[in-house]
C-alpha positions in Angstrom: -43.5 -23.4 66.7 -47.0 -22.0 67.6 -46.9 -18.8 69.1 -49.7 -18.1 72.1 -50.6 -15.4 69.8 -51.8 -17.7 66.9 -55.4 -17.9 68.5 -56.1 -14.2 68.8 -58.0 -12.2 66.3 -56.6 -9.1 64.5 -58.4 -6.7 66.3 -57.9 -8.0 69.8 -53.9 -8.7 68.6 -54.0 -5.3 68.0 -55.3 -4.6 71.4 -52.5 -6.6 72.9 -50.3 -5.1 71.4 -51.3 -1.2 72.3 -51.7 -2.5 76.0 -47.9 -3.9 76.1 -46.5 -0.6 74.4 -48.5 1.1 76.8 -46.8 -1.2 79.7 -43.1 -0.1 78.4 -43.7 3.4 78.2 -45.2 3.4 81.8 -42.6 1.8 83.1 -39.8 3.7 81.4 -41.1 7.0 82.2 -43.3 9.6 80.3 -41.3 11.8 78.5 -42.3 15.4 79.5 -41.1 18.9 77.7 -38.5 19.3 80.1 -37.1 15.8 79.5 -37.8 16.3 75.4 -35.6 19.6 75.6 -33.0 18.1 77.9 -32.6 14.9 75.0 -32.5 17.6 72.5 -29.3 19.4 74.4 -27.9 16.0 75.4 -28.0 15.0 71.6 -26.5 18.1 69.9 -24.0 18.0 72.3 -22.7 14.8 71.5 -23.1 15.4 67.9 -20.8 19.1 68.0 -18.0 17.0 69.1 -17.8 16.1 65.8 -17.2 19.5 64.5 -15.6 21.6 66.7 -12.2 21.4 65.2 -13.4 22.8 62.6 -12.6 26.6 63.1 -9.3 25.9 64.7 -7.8 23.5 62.5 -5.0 26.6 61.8 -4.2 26.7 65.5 -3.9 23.1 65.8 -1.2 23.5 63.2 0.7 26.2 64.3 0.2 24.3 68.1 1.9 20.9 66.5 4.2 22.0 64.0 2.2 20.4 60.7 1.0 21.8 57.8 -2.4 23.1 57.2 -3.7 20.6 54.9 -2.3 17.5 57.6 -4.8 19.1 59.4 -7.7 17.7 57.3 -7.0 14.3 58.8 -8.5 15.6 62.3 -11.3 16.0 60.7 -11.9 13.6 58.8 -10.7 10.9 62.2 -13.7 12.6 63.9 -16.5 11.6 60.9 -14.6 8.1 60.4 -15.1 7.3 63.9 -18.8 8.3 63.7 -19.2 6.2 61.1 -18.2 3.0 62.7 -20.2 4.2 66.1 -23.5 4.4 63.5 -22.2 0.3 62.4 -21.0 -1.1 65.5 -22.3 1.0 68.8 -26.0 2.2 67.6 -27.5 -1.5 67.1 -26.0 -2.2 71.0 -29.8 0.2 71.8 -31.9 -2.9 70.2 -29.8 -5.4 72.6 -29.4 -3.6 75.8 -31.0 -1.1 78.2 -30.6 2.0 75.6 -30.4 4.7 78.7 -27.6 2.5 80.0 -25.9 2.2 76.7 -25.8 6.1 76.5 -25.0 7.0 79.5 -21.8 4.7 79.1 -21.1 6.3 75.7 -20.8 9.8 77.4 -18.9 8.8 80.1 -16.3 7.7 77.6 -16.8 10.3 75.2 -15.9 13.0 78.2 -12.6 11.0 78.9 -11.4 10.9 75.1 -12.3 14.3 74.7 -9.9 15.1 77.8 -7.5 12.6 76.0 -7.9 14.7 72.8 -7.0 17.7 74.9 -3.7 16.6 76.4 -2.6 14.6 73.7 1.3 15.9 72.9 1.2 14.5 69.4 -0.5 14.8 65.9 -1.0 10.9 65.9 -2.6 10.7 68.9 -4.9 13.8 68.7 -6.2 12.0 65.6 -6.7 8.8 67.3 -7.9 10.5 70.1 -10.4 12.3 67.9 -11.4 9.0 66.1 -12.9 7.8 69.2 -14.6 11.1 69.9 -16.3 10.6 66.7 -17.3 7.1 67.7 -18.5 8.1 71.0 -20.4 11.2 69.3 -22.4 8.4 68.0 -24.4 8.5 70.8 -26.7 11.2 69.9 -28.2 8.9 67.3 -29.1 6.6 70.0 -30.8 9.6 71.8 -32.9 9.7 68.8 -33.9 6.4 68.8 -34.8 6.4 72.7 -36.7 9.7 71.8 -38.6 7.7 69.5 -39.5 4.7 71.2 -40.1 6.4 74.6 -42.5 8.7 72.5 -46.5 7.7 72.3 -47.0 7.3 68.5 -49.1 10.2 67.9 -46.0 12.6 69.2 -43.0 10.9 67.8 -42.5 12.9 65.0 -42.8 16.5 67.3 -39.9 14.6 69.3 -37.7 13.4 66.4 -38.2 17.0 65.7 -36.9 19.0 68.7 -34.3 16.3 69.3 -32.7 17.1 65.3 -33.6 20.2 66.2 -31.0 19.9 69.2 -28.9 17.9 66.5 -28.9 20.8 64.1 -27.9 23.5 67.0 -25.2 21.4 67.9 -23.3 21.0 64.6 -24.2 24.9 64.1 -23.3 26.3 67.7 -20.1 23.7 68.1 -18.1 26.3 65.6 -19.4 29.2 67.0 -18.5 27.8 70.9 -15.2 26.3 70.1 -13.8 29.3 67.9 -14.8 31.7 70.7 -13.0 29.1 73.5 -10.4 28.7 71.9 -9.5 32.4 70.3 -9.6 33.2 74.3 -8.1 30.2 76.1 -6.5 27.7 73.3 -7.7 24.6 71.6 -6.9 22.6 74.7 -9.3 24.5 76.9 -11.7 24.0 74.6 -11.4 20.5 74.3 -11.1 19.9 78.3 -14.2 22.3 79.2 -16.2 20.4 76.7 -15.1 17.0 78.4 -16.1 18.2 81.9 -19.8 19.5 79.8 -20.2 16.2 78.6 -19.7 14.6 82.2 -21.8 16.5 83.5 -24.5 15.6 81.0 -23.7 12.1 81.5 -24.7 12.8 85.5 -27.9 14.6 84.8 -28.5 11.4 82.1 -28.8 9.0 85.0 -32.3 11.0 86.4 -33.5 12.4 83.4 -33.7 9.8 80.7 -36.2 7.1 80.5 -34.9 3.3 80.9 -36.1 1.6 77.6 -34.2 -2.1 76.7 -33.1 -5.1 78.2 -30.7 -5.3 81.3 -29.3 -9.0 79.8 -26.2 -9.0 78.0 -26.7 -10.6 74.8 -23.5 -10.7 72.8 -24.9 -13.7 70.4 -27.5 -11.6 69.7 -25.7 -8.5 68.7 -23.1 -10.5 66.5 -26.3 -11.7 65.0 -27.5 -8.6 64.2 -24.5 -6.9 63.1 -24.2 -10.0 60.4 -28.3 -9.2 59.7 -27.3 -5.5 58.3 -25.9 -6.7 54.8 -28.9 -8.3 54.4 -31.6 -5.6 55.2 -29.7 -3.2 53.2 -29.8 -5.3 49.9 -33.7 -5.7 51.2 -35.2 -2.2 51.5 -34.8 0.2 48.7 -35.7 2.9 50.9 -33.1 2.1 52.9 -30.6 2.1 50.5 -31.8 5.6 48.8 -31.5 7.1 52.4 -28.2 5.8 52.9 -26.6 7.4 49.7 -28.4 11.0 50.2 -27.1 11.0 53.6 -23.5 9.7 52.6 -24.0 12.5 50.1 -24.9 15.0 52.3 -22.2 14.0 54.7 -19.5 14.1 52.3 -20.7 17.6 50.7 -20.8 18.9 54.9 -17.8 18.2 55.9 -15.6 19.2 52.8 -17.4 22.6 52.5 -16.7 23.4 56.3 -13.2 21.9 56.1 -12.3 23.9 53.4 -13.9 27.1 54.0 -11.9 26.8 57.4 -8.5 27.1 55.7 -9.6 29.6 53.3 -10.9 32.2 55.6 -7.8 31.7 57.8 -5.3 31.8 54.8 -6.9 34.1 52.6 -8.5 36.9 55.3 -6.4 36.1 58.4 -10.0 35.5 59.9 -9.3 33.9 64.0 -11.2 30.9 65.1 -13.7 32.9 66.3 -14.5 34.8 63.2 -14.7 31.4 61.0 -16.9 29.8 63.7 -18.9 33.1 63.5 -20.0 31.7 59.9 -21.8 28.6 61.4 -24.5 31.3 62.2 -25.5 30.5 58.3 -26.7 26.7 59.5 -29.0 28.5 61.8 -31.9 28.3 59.0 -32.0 24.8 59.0 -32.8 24.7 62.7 -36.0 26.4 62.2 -37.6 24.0 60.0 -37.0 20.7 61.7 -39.7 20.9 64.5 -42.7 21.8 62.4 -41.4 19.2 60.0 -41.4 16.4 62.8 -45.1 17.7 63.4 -46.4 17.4 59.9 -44.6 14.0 59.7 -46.8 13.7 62.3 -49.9 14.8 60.7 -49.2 12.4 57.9 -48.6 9.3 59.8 -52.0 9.9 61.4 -53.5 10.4 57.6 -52.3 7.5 56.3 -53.3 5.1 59.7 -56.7 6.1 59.2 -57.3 5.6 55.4 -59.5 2.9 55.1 -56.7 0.3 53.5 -54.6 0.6 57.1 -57.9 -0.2 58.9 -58.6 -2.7 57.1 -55.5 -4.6 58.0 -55.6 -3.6 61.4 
């Protein structure tokens, strides 16, 4: 098949293609500070959900009559589910209209969050807080809208304040839910952060940029679901970004979890005091806007060595 591309010279393909990025982002909306700080709350407040049992796993016990160690499997529902979100739900943003996609992904991640918070049960919390976690996914695809709504010399500044959000979230989310629920129970918790997220699902449907298709495309995402073997086995980079994060995913959430049992077994410490220690994450915070700027700086370095412009 000849594309109606085939005729056009590098340079003027190159123009084309500048001039249709420039179309997209027009029509979905310049992303202003206030919209850049809003994605950065909406993101790390989507992502805490995934940690805010943390500090009151021993009231969960006591609440439910189960050991402190059954406990663990709260926990670890909330990653597993956000694991499955990053494999199944965050490729629906390539398909779809990505603001669409999200806004549907709070909406439900506010009602199993209320779900969470009435569940009578151990089972169903935990199945309740798997599908938090795979919900919760839905600050990755934040991130990616960040990203493409972005003009390409500012991508890396957003990526930044929007991990920086990220980073907040997964620090803040033990201080907030200890404090909730030292004062109002684990249920409270759980419900007040259901009616935050619906609310941030409302304010999503003005604020956010439209990016994506409106067409559903089911072939397509099977398709591209059964393309993620393959790109894997592809990219080295890919692969060596996939085990450091697994890594540091796995080294997260069994420091956190454990340190939560041991303050409350070993000091008596209330979820408020173990959340408390979530203040030691803050450090990371700092560092990931100036890194998004310098990744930036570098981007711009390397696009105008002479080699890039030459296969411009």
């Amino acid at each position: 098949m000849v594309s109606k591309y085939s005729n056009v010279t590098p340079s003027a393909g190159a123009e084309i293609r500048r001039e249709s990025q420039a179309q997209q982002n027009k029509s979905s909306g310049a992303l202003t500070s206030w919209v850049s700080v809003f994605m950065a709350a909406a993101a790390g407040a989507a992502m805490a959900n995934n940690y805010v049992m943390h500090p009151v796993l021993p009231d969960v016990a006591d609440s439910l009559g189960v050991s402190i160690s059954a406990t663990g499997i709260l926990a670890g529902a909330t990653q597993a589910g956000y694991l499955l979100g990053i494999i199944f739900l965050v490729p629906l943003g390539d398909i779809f209209n990505l603001k669409k996609v999200i806004i549907i992904q709070q909406i439900t991640l506010s009602m199993v969050l209320l779900l969470s918070a009435l569940s009578p049960s151990f089972v169903m919390l935990a199945s309740a807080l798997f599908l938090v976690g795979l919900m919760s996914s839905s600050s990755l695809q934040i991130s990616s809208l960040g990203f493409r709504a972005s003009p390409a010399g500012s991508r890396g500044a957003t990526m930044g304040a929007i991990m920086a959000g990220i980073s907040s979230g997964i620090v803040l989310s033990r201080i907030v839910s200890g404090a909730l629920s030292e004062q109002y129970g684990w249920r409270i918790m759980l419900a007040t952060l259901a009616a935050m997220t619906a609310l941030i699902a409302i304010i999503s449907l003005k604020a956010l940029p439209s990016w994506g298709s409106d067409e559903r495309a089911s072939d397509s995402y099977w398709g591209l679901i059964k393309s993620l073997p393959d790109i894997f086995i592809k990219h080295a980079s890919l692969r060596a970004s996939v085990v450091a994060g697994c890594c540091w995913f796995f080294v997260f959430s069994i420091l956190w979890v454990s340190l939560s049992v041991y303050l409350a077994n070993e000091f008596s410490l209330s979820s408020t005091g173990i959340g408390l220690f979530g203040f030691a994450g803050l450090a990371g915070v700092l560092v990931t806007r100036p890194a998004g700027a310098l990744a930036d700086r570098i981007a711009l370095c390397v696009n105008l060595s002479p080699y890039t412009r030459s296969m411009s």
